[in-house]
N, C-alpha and C positions, 0 to 999 in steps of 0.2 A: 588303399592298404599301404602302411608306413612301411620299406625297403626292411630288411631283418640287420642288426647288429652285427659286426663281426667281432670277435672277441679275442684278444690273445689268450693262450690257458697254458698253464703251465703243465707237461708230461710228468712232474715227479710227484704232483697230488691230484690231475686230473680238474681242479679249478680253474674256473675263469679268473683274468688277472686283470684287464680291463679291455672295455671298448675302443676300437682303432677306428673302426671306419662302421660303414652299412653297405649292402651288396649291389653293387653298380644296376641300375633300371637299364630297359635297350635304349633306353633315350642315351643315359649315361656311358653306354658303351660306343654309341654313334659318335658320339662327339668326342671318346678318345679316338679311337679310327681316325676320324674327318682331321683331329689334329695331327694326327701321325702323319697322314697324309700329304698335309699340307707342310710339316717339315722335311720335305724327299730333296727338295732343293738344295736344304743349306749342305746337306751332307755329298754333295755333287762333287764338290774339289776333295782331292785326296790326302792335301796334305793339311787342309781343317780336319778332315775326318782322324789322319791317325795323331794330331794331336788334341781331340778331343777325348781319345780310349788312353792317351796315356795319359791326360790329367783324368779322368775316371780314376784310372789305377792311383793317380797319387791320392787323390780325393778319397778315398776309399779307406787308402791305408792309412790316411791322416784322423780317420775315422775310425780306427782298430778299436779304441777300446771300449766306444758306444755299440758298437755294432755288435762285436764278441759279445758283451754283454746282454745285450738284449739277444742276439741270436742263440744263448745257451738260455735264458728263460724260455725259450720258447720250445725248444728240443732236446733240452738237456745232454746232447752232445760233448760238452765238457771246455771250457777254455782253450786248451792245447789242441786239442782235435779242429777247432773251430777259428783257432788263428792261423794253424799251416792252413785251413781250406782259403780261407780269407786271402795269405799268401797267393795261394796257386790262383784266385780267380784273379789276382791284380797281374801275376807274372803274364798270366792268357788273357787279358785286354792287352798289354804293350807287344804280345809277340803278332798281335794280331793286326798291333798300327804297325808293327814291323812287314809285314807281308802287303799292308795297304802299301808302306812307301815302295817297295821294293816292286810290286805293278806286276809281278809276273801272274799273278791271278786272274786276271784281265783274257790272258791266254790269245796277244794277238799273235795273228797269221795276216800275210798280205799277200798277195799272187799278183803279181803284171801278166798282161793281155799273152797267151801263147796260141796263135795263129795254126804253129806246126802242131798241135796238140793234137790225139783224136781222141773226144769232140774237142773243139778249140775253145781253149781257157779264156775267158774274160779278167777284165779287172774285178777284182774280190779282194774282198777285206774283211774281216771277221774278229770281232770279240767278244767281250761278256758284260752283259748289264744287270744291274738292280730289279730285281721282282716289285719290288714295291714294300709295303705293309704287311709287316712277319706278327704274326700271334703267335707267343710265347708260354705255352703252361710250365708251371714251375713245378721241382720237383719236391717231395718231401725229406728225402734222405740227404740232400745236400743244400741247406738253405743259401748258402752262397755260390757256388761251382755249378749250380744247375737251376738257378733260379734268377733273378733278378737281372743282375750281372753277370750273368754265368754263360755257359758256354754259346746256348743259341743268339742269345743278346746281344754277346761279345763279335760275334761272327756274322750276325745281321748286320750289324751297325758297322763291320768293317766295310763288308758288301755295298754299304752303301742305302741299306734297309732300316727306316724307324719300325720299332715295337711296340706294339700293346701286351702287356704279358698281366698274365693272369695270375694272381695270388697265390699261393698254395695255402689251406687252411691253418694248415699248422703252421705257419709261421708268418700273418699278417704284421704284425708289428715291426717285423725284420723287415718284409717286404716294401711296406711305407718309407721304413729308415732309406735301404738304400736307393729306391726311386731317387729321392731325396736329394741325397749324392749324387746321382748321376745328372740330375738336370740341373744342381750345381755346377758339375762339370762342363755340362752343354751351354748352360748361359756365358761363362767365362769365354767361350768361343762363337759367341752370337747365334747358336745353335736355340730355335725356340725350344721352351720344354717338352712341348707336344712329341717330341724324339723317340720320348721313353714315359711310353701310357702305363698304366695299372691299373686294374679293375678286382675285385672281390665278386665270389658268388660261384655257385655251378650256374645259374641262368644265364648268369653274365660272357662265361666259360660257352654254352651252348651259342649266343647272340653270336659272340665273337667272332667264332667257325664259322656262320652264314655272312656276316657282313660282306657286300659286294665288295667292298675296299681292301679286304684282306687279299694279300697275293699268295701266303703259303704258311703254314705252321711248322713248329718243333713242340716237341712233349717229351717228358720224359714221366712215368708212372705206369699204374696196373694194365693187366692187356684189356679188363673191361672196359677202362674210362677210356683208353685208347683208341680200340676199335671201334667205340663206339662215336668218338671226333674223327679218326679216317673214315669213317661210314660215311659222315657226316661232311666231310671235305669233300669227300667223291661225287655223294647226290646233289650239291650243289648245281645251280645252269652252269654257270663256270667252276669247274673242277680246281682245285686247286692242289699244289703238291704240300703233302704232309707226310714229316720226317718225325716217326712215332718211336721212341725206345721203351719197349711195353714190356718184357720181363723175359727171363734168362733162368738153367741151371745150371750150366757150366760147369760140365763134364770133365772129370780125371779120370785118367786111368793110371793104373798103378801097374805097375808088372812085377812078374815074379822075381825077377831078377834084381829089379830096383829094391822090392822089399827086402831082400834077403840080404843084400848089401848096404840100405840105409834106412832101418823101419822105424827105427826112435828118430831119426830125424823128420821122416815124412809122417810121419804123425805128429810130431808136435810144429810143422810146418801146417798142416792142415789145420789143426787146433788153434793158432793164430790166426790162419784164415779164414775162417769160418765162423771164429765169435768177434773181428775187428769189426767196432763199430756197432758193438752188439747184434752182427750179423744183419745190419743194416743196408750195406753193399750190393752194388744193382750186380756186383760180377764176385760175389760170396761163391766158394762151390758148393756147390747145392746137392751133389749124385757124385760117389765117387765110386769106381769098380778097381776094387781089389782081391789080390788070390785068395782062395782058399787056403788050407795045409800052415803050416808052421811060420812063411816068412811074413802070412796074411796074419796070423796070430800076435806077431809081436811085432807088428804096424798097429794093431786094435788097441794091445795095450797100451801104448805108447801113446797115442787118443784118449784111451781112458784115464791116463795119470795126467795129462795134460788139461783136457778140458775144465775138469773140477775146481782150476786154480782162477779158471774166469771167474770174476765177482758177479753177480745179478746185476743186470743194467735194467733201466729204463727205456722202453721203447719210443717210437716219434710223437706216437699217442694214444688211447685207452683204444680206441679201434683194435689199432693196429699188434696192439695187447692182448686181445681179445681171441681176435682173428687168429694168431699165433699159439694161443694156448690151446684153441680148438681144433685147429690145425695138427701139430702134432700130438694130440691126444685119440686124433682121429686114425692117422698114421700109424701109430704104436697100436692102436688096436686089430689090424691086420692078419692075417695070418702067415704063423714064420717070421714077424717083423722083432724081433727083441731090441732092448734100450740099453744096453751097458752104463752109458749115462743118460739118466730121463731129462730130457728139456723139456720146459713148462714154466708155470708159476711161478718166481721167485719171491712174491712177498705181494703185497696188494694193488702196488703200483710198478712193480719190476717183474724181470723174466731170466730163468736160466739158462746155461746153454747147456745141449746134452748131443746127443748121436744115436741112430739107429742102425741098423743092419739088418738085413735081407737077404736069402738066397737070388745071384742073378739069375737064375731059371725062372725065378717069380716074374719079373720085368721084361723078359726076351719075347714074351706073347702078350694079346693082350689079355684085361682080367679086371679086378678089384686093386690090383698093387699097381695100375698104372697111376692111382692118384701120389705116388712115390717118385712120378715122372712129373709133377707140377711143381715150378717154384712156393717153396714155403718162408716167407718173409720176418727173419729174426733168426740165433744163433744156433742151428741144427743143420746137420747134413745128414745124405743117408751113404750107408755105406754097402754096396751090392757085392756079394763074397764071392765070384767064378772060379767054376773048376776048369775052364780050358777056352783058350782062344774064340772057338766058336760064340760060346758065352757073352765074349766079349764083343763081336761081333752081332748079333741077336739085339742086343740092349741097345749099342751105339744107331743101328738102323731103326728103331723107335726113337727115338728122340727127335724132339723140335729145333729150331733154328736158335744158336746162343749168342750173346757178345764176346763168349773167351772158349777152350775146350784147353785141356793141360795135357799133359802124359810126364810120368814123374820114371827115369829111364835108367838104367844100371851105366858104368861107366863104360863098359865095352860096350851098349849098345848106343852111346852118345856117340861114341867113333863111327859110328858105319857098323858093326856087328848085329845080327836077330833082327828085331821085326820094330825097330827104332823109327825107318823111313813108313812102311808100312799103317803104320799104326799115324803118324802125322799125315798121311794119305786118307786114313777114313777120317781124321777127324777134320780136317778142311773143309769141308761140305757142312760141316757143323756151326762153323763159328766165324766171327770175323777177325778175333787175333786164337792163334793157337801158342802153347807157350810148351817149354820143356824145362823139365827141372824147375821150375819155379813156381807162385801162387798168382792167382790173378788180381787178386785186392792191389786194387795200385795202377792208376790209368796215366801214365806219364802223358803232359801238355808236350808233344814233340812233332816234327814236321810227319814223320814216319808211322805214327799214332794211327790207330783203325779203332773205334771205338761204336761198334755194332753188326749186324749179324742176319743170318738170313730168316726170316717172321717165324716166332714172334717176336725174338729179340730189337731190330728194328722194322718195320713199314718199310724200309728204301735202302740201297747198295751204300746207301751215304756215313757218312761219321760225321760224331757231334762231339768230339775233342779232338785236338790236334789242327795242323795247318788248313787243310783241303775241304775243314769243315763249311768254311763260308761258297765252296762250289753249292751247297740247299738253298742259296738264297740269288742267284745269279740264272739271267740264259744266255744263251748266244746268237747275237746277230749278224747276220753278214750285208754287206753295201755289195753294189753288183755295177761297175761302170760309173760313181757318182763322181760328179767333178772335186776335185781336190779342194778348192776351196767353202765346199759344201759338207766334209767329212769330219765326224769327230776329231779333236785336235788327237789325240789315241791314234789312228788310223794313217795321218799322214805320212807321207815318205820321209820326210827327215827326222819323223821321231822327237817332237822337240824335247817331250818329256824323256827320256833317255831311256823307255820301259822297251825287257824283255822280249822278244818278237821271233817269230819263224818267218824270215822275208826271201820271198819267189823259193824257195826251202832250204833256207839256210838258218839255223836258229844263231840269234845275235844275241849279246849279253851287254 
């Protein structure tokens, strides 16, 4: 039986635009693995390693305008949108050969022998090593930033980890390209290609998870496909750890105070957030809780005059089209649920944005309005109307695990006034960044970054942007009495490498 076509198609008629490739057989998948594998050596030294991410990064952007191109055929994302992503994924390979040279990731500790101890200390020495063989699924909302080159890749490859990364359908063509580049970049530094695999298919996708070779996954997509590769990781003989960002709705709360003080602004702050990207955003808010009575009133409108200026976009793909249309047609038919603006259909290939509301008494137990508690993917949010604290309360204790949770705060209660501390207290539990006054669209690459949340939002305590994200791909060993000249060059007492250390407990810089 001849492997099936993959085909690039274009989102803005739904057509196929041509054949890329055919869907990797397990033969096909073995032998990227086994290559991956077999390139774990070259990427040993640190300072090949971080100058191979930052020619990546140049390689890449020397590639802007192939890439751009072809990644808005394929997603219709739009130029602008698709060259700052372009941007951010090259700036997050070089900040990532930055932290390779800088060694402090390594996390050593060394302890000399303490006798007077109780129990008495031995010689110990401790750092961090490479897993091995990262399987990467790519995601569909950000064909660059979270796929290919993107964040898991970038941060395997720091760690010291080749990938096999798996396609995402909607945009194989993209995919191919920057493979491409990057093992251009690899060759320029005697790196074999086998560095940076690629495979096409869901079978392929399935193969992958099982190979013995693989030491750990990243994903970023729906909680189904998810769960069902952590299922899938777990029942392996060897378990492997898989770092899953499976879906979010990212919770605001609005206060009364806040509204009544700034409701044109946080409604057309919402209105931005909510249809950026055509509401394509793994961290869009999804569920907002705002007052009832008059400051709740003229936050609404302020969304409704707002929303309507979005243009109809085109979604990732007609699925995804589909899914959304039936989605919130499903929603809106609830009871109590009204649309002030109806989001739906925009035209035969496109989609609008609109907004619901809800009394929060509907949400506070459970019912038929808990499907208003599931991420719905594309330009809506819902907005739950509470008359009192409890209210508030009631909703937030339903809720699953997010990547963001907001609270939008009046200015006395930013100082320390009312129930400002309070209220960032329940929602901690919720999420893994919390934000005040501001929208969550917008994942800054920064050492300080937490970019995921307690299940569903991600599988693991870990983040997959930012500095700390290469700790998914690393363990820790420790040596116990090994003679010195037997010890990673890392480990020895004089440090030849000049890397950051905690010695007998003193951290050195």
């Amino acid at each position: 039986m001849a492997a099936a076509p993959v085909w690039s198609v274009d989102p803005r008629t739904g057509k196929q635009r041509e054949q890329v490739a055919v869907e990797a057989t397990a033969q096909e998948v073995d032998a990227a693995v086994r290559a991956a594998h077999e390139a774990r050596g070259a990427l040993a030294d640190r300072t090949i390693r971080a100058a191979f991410l930052r020619t990546a990064a140049d390689e890449l952007q020397a590639a802007k305008d192939g890439l751009v191109e072809t990644a808005d055929a394929e997603t219709a994302l739009g130029p602008v949108r698709l060259t700052g992503e372009l941007a951010r994924t090259c700036y997050q390979l070089r900040a990532f050969a930055d932290i390779v040279d800088e060694g402090a990731f390594l996390d050593v500790v060394i302890n000399h022998p303490d006798d007077t101890a109780t129990p008495p200390i031995p010689d110990l020495r401790r750092y961090k090593v490479a897993l091995g063989v990262v399987a990467v699924y790519s995601a569909s909302n950000f064909p660059f930033a979270f796929s290919v080159a993107g964040g898991d890749t970038a941060s395997a490859l720091a760690a010291g980890c080749p990938v096999v990364v798996k396609s995402h359908p909607d945009h194989p063509a993209l995919s191919e390209y920057v493979a491409k580049v990057l093992r251009r970049a690899a060759a320029r530094h005697d790196i074999p290609e086998g560095v940076v695999g690629l495979v096409h298919g869901f079978e392929a996708g399935v193969e992958l998870i099982k190979h013995p070779l693989v030491a750990a996954a990243g994903f970023t997509g729906s909680v189904r496909g998810g769960r069902a590769l952590f299922d899938a990781a777990a029942a392996r003989p060897v378990p492997i750890p898989f770092h899953g960002e499976l879906g979010s709705l990212n919770p605001v709360v609005v206060t009364e105070a806040a509204a009544a003080e700034r409701a044109e602004a946080i409604g057309a702050g919402l209105a931005g957030s909510m249809t950026l990207g055509v509401g394509q955003f793994c961290v869009k808010p999804g569920l907002v809780l705002a007052p009832a009575g008059a400051a709740g009133d003229a936050l609404l409108k302020s969304l409704t005059d707002a929303v309507p200026h979005t243009d109809a976009g085109v979604l990732l793909d007609h699925r995804m089209r589909d899914n959304f249309v039936a989605g919130v047609a499903e929603r809106a038919g609830l009871p109590d649920v009204d649309s002030p603006v109806t989001p739906g259909a925009g035209g035969e290939h496109t989609v609008s944005a609109g907004f619901l509301t809800v009394p929060a008494s509907r949400l506070a137990a459970e019912g038929e309005h808990d499907l208003l508690l599931e991420e719905c993917f594309g330009p809506v949010t819902v907005v739950a109307r509470y008359e009192d604290e409890g209210e508030v309360k009631a909703v937030l204790s339903r809720l699953p695990g997010n990547l963001t949770a907001t609270v939008q705060l009046s200015e006395e209660e930013a100082a320390g006034q009312g129930r400002g501390a309070e209220i960032l207290a329940e929602l901690t539990p919720l999420a893994g960044r919390v934000l005040v006054n501001g929208w969550p669209t917008g994942v800054a690459v920064a050492p300080a970054q937490h970019h995921g949340g307690p299940y569903p939002a991600t599988t693991s305590t870990s983040t997959s942007v930012g500095g700390t994200a290469i700790e998914r791909w690393m363990r820790p060993v420790a040596y116990q009495n090994a003679p010195e000249a037997l010890l990673p060059v890392e480990l020895r007492d004089e440090n030849p490498l000049g890397l950051p250390r905690r010695f007998n407990g003193r951290l050195e810089r």
